[in-house]
C-alpha positions in Angstrom: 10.6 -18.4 -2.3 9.9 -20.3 -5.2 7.4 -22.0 -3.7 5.3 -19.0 -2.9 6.2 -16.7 -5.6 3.7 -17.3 -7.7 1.0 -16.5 -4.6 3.0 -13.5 -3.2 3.3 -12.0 -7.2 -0.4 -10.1 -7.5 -0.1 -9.0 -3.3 3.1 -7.3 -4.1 2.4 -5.7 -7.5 -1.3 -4.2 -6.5 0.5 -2.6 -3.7 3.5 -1.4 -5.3 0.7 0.3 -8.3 -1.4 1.3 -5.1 1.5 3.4 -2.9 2.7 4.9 -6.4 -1.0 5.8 -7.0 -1.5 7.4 -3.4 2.1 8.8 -4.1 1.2 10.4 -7.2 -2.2 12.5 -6.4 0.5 13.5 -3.5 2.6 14.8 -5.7 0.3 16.2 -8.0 -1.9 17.8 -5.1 1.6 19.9 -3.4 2.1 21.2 -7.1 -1.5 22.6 -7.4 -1.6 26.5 -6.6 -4.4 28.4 -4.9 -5.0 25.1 -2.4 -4.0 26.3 1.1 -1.0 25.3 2.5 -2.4 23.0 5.7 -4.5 21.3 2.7 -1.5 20.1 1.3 0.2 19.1 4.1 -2.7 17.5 5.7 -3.7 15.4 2.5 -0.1 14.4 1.8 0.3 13.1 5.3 -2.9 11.0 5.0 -1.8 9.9 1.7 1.7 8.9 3.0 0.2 6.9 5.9 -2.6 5.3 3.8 0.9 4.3 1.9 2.6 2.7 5.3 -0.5 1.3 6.0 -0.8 -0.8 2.3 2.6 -1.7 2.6 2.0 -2.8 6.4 -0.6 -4.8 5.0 1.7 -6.7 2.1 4.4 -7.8 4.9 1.6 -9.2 6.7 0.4 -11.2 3.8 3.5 -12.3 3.1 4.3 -13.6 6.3 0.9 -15.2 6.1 1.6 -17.0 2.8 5.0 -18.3 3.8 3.5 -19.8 7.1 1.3 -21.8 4.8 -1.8 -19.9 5.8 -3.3 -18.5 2.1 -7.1 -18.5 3.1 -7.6 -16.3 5.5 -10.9 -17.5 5.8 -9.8 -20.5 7.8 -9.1 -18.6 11.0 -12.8 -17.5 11.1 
C-alpha cells in the first residue's frame, strides 16, 4: 500500500467529495416542499446510482493502479 498510496490518494478523495456532493443535493432536494413526490424519488435514485457508479469507478482504478497499470492510455 505504500507503494501506491501516494497515486491512489487524489482517486479516492475526489470521489469521497463527489458521492457526499451527489449525497447532499439528495438530501437537500427530499427536504424541499412543493416538488412532487415522484420528483424526489426519481432524482434521489439517479443521484444514489450516479453515487455506485463513482465509487464503481474508484475500485476500478484502484485495482488498476495496484496492477501497475497508472496510464490508461497505454491500453489504447
Amino acid at each position: 500500500m505504500k507503494k501506491h498510496g501516494k497515486k491512489m490518494a487524489a482517486p479516492i478523495i475526489i470521489a469521497v467529495v463527489v458521492v457526499f456532493y451527489y449525497l447532499g443535493i439528495a438530501a437537500l432536494f427530499l427536504w424541499m416542499e412543493g416538488v412532487p413526490f415522484w420528483a424526489k424519488v426519481l432524482l434521489t435514485v439517479v443521484l444514489l446510482a450516479l453515487s455506485g457508479v463513482m465509487l464503481g469507478v474508484l475500485v476500478s482504478r484502484i485495482k488498476e493502479i495496484r496492477s501497475g497499470e497508472e496510464d490508461d492510455l497505454s491500453k489504447y
